[in-house]
N, C-alpha and C positions, 0 to 999 in steps of 0.2 A: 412529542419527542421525549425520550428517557434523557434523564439527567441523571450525572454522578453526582458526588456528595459536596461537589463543589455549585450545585445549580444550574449549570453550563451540561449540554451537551456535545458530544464529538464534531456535530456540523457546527458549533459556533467557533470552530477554531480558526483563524485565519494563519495561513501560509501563502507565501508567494508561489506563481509560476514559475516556471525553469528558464523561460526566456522573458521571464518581466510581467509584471502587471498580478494578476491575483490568481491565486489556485483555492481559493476559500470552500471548506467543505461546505458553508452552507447553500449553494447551488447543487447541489444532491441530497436536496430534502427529497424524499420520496421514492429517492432510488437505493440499490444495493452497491455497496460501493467495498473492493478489495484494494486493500490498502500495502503495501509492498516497499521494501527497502529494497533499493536497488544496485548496483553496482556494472560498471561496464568489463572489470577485468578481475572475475570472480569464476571460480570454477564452477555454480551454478548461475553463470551468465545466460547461456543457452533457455533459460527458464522465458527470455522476455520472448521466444519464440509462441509458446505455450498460454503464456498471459495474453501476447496478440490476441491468440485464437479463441481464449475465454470471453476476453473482452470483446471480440465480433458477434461470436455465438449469443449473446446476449443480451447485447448493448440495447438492440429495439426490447426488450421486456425491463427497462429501467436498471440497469446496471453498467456499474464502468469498475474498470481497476485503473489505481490511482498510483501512479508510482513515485518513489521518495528519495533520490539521491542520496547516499550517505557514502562518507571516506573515513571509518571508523575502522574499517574493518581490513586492518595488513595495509593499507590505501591502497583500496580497488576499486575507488572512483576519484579519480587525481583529476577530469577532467574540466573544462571551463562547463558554463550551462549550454553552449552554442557546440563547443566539443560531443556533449552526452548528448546535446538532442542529435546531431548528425549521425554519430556511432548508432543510436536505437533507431533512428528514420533507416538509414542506409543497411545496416546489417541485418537488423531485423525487422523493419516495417513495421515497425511501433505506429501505433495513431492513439492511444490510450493518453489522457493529461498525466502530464509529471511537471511535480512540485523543484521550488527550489533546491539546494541541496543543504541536509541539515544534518544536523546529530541524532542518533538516537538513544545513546546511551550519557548516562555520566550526568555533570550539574549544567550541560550546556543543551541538555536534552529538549529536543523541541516539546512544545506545548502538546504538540498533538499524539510525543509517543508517551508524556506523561498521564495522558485520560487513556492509553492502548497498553502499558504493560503490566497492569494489574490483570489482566484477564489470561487467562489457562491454557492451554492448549490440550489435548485430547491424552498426552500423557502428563498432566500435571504442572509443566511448567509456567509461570506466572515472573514477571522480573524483568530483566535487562534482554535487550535484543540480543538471540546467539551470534548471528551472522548474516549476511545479506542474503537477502528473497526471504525475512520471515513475514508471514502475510496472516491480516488480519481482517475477518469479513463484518461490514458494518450492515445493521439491517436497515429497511426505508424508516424506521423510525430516531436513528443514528444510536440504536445501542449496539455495543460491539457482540457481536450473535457467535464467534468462530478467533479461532486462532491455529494457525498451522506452522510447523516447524520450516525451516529453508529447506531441507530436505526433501518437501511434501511438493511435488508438482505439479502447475496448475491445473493439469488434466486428471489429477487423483480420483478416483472417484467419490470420494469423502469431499472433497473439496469441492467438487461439481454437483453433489448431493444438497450439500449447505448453502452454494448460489443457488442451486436452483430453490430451494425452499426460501431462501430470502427473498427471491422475485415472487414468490408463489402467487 
């Protein structure tokens, strides 16, 4: 497993589930895992249609996306954890694991966007989360391999290039 500088890898970070109990990355040792802030009432909400289909397309070659509730952003995720999981089950037929709901920016920033926003994205950027749906791809080894803007679509082919070389 790649470690940052703190000795810890990205699967050692524990986070809760969305409806209780553990969403801890380190049960996707081995797998490719897209990581994603989420939002139920976000103009790129429409995106968890796309993440579905990423995450079906691939799921049997050891891959999942991971989604991360955040209300950071304008608060476009105001909902309880039973509210979000309904909304993503019902609208969009979500079956991908989502995390509790956390922060990802600022000093209340969860642990786990603190080991994800040092890394780049394809134009440069490295830093604070822009906006919800920014997605970050972790490889089976848990270093983070990818970073894609909110803008960037799960079906991008840049984006579908980088899972697929992560399952490779």
């Amino acid at each position: 497993m790649t470690t940052d500088n703190t000795g810890t890898s990205v699967l050692d970070i524990e986070i809760g589930a969305l409806q209780g109990g553990s969403a801890d990355l380190s049960q996707y040792a081995g797998k490719a895992v897209l990581v994603v802030n989420v939002a139920s009432k976000c103009g790129l909400t429409p995106q968890y249609a796309g993440l579905e289909r990423l995450h079906a397309r691939y799921a049997d070659q050891g891959f999942t996306v991971l989604g991360v509730p955040c209300n950071q952003f304008l608060g476009q995720e105001p909902g309880s954890s039973e509210e979000i999981a309904e909304f993503c089950s019902a609208t969009y037929g979500v079956t991908f694991p989502m995390t509790e709901k956390v922060e990802v920016n600022g000093e209340a920033r969860h642990g786990l966007y603190e080991r994800l926003v040092d890394t780049a994205d394809a134009e440069g950027h490295s830093g604070d989360i822009r906006w919800n749906f920014e997605k970050f791809l972790i490889g089976r080894d848990g270093s983070v391999v990818g970073r894609f803007s909110p803008q960037t679509e799960p079906e991008a082919a840049e984006l579908v290039s980088a899972v697929e070389k992560a399952i490779g």
